[in-house]
C-alpha positions in Angstrom: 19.1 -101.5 -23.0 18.4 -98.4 -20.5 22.4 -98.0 -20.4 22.5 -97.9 -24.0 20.2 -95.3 -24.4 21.3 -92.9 -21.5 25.2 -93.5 -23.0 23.7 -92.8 -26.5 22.0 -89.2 -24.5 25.3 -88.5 -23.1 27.2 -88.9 -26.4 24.9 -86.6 -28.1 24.8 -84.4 -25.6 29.1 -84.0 -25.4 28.6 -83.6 -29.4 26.2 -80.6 -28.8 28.4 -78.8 -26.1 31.3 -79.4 -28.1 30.0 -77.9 -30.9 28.8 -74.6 -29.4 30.9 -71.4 -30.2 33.0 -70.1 -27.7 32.0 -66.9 -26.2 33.6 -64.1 -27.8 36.3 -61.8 -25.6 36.4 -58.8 -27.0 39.3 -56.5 -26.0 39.0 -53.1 -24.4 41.4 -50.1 -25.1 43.9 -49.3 -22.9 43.0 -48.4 -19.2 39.5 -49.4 -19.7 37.3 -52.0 -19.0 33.8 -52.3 -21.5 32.5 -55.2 -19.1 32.2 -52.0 -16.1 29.9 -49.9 -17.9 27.7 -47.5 -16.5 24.7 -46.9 -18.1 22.5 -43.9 -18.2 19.2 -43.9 -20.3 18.3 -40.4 -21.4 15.0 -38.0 -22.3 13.0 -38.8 -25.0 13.8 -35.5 -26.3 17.1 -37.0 -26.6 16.3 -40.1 -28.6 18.1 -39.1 -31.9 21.6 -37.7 -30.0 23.9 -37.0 -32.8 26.7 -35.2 -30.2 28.2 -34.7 -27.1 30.4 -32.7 -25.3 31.8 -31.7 -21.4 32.1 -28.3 -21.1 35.6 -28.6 -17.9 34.9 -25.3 -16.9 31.5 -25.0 -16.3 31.4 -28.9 -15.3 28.0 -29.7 -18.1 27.7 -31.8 -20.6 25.5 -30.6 -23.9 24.5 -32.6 -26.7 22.5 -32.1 -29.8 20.0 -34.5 -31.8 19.5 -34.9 -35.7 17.1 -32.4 -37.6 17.1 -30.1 -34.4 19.2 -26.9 -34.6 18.9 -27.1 -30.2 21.6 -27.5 -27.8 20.2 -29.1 -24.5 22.5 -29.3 -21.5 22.5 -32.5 -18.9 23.5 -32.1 -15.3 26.7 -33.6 -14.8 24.9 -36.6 -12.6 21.8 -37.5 -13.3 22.2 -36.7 -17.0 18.5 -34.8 -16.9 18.1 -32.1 -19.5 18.8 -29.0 -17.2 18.0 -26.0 -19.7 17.8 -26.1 -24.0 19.0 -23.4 -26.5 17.9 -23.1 -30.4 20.9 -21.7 -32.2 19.1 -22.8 -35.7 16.9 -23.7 -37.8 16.4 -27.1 -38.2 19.1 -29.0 -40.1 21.2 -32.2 -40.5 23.6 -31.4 -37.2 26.1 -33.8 -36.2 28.4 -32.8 -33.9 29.1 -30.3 -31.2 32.9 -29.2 -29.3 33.8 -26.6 -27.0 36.6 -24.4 -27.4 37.0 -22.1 -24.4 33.7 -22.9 -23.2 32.2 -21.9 -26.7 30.0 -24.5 -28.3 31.0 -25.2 -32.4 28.2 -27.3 -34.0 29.0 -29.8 -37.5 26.2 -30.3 -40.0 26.9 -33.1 -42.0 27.4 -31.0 -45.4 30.6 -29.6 -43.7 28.9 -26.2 -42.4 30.5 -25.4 -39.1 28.4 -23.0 -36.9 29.7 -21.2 -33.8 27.2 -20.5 -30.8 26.9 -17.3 -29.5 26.1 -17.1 -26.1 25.6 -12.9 -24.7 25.5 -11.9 -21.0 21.6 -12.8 -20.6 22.6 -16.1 -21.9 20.5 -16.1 -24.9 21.8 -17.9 -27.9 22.5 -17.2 -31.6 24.2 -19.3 -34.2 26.7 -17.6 -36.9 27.9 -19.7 -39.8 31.5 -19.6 -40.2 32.5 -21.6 -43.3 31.5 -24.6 -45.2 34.1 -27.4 -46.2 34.4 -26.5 -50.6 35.7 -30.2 -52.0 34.6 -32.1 -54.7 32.2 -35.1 -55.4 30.2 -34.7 -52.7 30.9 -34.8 -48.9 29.2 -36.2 -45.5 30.2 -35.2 -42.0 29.4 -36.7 -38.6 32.7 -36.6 -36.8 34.5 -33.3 -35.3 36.9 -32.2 -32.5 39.2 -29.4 -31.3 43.1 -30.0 -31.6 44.9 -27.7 -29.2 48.2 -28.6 -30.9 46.8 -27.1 -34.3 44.5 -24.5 -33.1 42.1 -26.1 -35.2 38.8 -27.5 -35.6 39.2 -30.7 -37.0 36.3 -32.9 -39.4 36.0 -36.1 -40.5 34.7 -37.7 -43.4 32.0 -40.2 -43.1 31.5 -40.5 -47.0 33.6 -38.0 -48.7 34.1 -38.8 -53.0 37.5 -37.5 -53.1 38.1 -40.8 -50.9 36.8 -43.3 -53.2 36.3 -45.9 -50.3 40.2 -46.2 -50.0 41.1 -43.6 -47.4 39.4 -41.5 -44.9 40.4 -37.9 -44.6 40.1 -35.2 -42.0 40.3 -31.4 -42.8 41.4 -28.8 -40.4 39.1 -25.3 -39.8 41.7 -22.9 -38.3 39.9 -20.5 -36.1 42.2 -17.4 -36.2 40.5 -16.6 -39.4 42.4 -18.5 -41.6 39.0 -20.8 -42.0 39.3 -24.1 -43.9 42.1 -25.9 -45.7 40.8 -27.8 -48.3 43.9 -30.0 -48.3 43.5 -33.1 -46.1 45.8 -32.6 -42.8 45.9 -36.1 -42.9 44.2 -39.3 -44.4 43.5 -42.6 -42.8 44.4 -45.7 -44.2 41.2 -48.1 -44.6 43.1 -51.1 -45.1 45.4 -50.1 -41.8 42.0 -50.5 -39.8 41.0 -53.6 -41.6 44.6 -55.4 -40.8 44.2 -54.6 -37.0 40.3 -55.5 -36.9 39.9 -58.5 -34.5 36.9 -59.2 -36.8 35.8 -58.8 -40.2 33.5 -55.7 -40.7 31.8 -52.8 -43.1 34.2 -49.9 -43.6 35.1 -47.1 -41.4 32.7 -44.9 -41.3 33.8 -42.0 -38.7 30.4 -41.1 -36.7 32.2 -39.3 -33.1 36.0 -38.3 -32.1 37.3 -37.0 -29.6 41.2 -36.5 -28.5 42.0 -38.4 -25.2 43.4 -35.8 -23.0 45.7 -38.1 -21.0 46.9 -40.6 -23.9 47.0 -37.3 -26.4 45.7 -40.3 -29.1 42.7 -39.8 -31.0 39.6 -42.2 -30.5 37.2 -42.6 -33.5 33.5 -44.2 -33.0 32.4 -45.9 -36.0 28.7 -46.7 -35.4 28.3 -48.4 -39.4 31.4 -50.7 -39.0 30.6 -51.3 -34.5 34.5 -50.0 -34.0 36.1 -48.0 -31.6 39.7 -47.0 -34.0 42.3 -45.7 -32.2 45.4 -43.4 -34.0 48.2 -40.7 -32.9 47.1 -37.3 -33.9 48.4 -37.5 -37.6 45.7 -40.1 -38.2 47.5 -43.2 -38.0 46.2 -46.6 -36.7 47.2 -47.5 -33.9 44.2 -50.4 -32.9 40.8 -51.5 -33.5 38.3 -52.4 -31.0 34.8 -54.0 -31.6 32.0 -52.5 -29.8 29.0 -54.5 -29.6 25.9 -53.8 -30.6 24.6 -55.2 -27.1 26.2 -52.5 -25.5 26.7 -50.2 -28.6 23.5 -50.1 -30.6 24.2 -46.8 -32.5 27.2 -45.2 -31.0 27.1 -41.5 -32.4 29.4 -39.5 -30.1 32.4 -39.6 -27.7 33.6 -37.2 -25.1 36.1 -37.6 -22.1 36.6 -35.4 -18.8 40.0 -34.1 -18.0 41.1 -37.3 -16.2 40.5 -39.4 -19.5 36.7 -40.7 -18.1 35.6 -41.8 -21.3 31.0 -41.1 -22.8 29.7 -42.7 -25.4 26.2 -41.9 -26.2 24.1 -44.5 -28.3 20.9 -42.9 -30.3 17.8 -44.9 -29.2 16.2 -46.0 -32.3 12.6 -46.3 -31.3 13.4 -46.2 -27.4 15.5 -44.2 -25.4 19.0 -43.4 -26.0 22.0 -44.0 -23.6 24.9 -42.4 -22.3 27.9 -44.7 -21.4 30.3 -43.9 -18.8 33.8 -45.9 -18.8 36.5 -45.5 -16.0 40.0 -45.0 -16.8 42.6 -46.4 -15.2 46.0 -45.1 -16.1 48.6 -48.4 -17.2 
């Protein structure tokens, strides 16, 4: 009787184990590894980081928050806030990019505003155009392409999309200003054919050109993706990031030799800064 009841265990035992999910491998992008990341928690100040961005000439990172029109800069290791600027009043700001050492801040209704820094190092903010399309925009995502001399933003929710694409505008800074053509439109259902799992749309919340791959890398905090596509916008691959890891991934930024930082806001703890090694392939 006692063998009939510990080979009953056993059988419900192999049932249970065989039932169990196997663990999910989720892929990295090329030349890095998302199992080998090194965490930094940051200020409190910081909880509500919206953007970052590394400043390769004067080795700094800065970074600004939602509602805040403040640029606070980290030292380059311990990721401490070293010294903070206002350049505005208080508004919905999104994303921040150098060009030549000059900081250029998104707000989320398509305003871009250049920082202006004079030899005491004070700071000033001058608006220098705002993004004129129909039914309705929202911004989060915006980066310098050296090949276009342009600023270039994303749409998070923009009408003129109607769910289907997702398109990108170029702000040319020798004057010229804003475009209000798309230079190029992603395709949604490109990024939902290379998903390795089912998730919300695209929803464009950090990007930032990879300086050694020359592809663009899109954070998608809404939809957990990391998208990947040439410079014309189109798809190359989908990665998942997970929420363990990436609980509100709101910006990207890489060093020169293609380091990749992904800062997560912190919800109602701190936020983090990600730092992933690349390895060239």
């Amino acid at each position: 009787m006692f063998l009939k009841y510990v080979l009953a265990g056993a059988a419900i035992l192999l049932m249970v184990f065989s039932c169990r999910r196997k663990p999910e491998i989720l892929k990295s992008p090329p030349g890095y590894d998302f199992s080998k990341a090194i965490k930094d928690p940051l200020d409190l100040k910081l909880r509500e980081i919206s953007g970052i961005a590394w400043d390769h000439v004067k080795n700094e990172f800065a970074v600004i928050c939602d509602e805040r029109g403040r640029v606070y800069f980290l030292d380059k290791e311990s990721k401490a806030i070293v010294k903070d600027a206002d350049f505005e009043e208080k508004g919905d700001y999104e994303e921040i990019v150098y060009v030549n050492s000059v900081p250029y801040i998104l707000r989320s209704d398509g305003i871009i505003t250049k920082c202006n820094i004079d030899s005491a190092g004070n700071f000033s903010g001058s608006e220098l155009g705002k993004l004129d399309i129909p039914k309705g925009v929202d911004f989060e995502s915006m980066y310098y392409d050296p090949g276009r001399k342009a600023l270039i933003i994303v749409c998070k929710n923009c009408g003129i999309d109607e769910k289907k694409k997702v398109s990108a505008f170029a702000f040319y800074l020798d004057s010229t200003g804003f475009d209000t053509n798309p230079v190029y439109q992603i395709d949604v259902d490109a990024v939902h054919k290379l998903a390795p799992k089912e998730s919300s749309r695209l929803e464009p919340s950090a990007a930032s050109i990879h300086p050694v791959l020359q592809k663009l890398f899109i954070v998608s905090a809404g939809s957990n993706q990391l998208v990947i596509t040439d410079l014309n916008g189109k798809v190359e691959g989908v990665h998942v990031l997970a929420a363990e890891l990436f609980p509100q991934a709101e910006g990207i930024c890489f060093k020169q030799s293609g380091e990749m930082y992904i800062s997560n806001e912190g919800g109602t703890g701190k936020a983090s800064l990600l730092r992933f090694i690349y390895t060239k392939r």
